[in-house]
C-alpha positions as CSV (number, residue, x, y, z in Angstrom):
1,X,3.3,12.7,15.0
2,X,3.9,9.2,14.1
3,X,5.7,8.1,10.4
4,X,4.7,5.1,9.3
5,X,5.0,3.3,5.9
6,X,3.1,-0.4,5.6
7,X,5.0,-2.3,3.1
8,X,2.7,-4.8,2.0
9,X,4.1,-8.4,0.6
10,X,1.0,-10.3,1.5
11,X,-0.7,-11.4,-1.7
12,X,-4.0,-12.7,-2.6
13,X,-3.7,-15.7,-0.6
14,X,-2.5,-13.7,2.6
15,X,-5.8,-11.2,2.1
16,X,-7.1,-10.7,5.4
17,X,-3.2,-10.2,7.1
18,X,-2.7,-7.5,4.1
19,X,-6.6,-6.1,4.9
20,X,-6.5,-5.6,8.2
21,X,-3.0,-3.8,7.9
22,X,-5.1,-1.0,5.3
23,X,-7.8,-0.6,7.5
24,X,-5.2,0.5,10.5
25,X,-3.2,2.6,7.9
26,X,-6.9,3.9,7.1
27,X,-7.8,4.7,11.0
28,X,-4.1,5.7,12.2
29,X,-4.5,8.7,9.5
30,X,-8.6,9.7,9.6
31,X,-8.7,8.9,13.5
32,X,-5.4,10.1,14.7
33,X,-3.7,12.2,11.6
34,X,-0.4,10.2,11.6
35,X,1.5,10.3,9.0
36,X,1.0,7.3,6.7
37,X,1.9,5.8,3.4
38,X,1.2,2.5,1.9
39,X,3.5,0.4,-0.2
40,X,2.3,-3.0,-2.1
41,X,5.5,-5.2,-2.8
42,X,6.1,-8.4,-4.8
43,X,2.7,-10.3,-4.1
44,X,1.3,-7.3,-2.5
45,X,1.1,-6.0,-5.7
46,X,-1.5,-8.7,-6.8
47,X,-3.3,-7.8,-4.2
48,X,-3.8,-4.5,-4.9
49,X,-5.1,-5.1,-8.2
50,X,-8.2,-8.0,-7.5
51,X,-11.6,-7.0,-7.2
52,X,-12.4,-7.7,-3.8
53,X,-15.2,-5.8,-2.0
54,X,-13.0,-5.5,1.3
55,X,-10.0,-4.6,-0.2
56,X,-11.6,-1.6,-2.4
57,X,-13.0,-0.6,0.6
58,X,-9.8,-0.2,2.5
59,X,-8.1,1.4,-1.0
60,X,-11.1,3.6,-1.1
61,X,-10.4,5.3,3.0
62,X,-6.7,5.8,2.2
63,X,-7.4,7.2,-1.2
64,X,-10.2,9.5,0.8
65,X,-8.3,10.3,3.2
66,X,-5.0,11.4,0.7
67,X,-2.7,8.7,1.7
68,X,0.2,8.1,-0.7
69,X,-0.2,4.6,-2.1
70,X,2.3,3.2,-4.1
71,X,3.3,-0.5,-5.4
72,X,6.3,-1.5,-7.2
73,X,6.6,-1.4,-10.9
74,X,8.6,-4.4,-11.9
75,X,6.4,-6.2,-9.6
76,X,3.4,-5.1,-11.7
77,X,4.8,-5.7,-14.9
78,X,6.0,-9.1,-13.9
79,X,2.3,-10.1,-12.6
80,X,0.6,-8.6,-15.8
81,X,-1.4,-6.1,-13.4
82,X,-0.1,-2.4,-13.9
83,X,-3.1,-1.0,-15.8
84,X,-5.2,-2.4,-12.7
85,X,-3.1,-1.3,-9.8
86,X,-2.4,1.9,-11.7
87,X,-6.3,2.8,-12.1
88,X,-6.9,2.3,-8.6
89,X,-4.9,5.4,-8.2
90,X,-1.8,3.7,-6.8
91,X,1.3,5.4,-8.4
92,X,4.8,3.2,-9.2
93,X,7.9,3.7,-7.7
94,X,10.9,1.6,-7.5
95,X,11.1,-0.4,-4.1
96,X,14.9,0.5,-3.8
97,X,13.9,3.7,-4.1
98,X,10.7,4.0,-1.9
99,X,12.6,1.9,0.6
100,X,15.6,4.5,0.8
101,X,13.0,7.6,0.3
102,X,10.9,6.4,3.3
103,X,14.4,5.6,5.6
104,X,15.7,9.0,4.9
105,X,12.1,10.7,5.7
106,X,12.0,9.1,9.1
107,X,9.4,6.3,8.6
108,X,8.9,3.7,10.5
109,X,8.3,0.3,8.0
110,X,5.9,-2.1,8.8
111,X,6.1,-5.0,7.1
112,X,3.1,-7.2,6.4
């Protein structure tokens, strides 16, 4: 089985590069059961806290389908968006931290 981690840095204005990156996080783990976690990261952070029909969608499968989805903390603070990311059921964790967590578990990163 496959580890792979999708650190997403693509905000707002980079939506459909960030969205098409969920959906395959969404189908590598309900279609083929790899072994997936999603990271939001500087402007990815932004991202995951807009309203956007797509987007929730995408949040919605990897929620479904009990992906770990996590986004950075100073990141949220410093856009004003932690009570939104944070409701969406995305937990915080330090990137330094996921980073080295991810590395050490064997997880391929792909950046977007």
């Amino acid at each position: 089985m496959a580890k792979i981690a999708f650190w997403i840095t693509a905000g707002p204005d980079l939506r459909d590069k960030a969205l098409a990156n969920l959906i395959l996080a969404g189908r590598l783990k309900t279609h083929r059961n790899q072994d997936v976690e999603v990271y939001f990261f500087g402007p990815g952070v932004r991202l995951a806290s807009v309203g956007d029909a797509a987007i929730d969608e995408a949040l919605a499968t990897l929620t479904g389908a009990q992906v770990p989805l996590a986004a950075c903390p100073a990141n949220a603070d410093q856009y004003g968006v932690t009570e939104q990311v944070s409701a969406r059921g995305i937990t915080m964790e330090l990137a330094g931290e996921a980073l080295v967590r991810l590395v050490e578990q064997g997880y391929q990163i792909v950046g977007v």
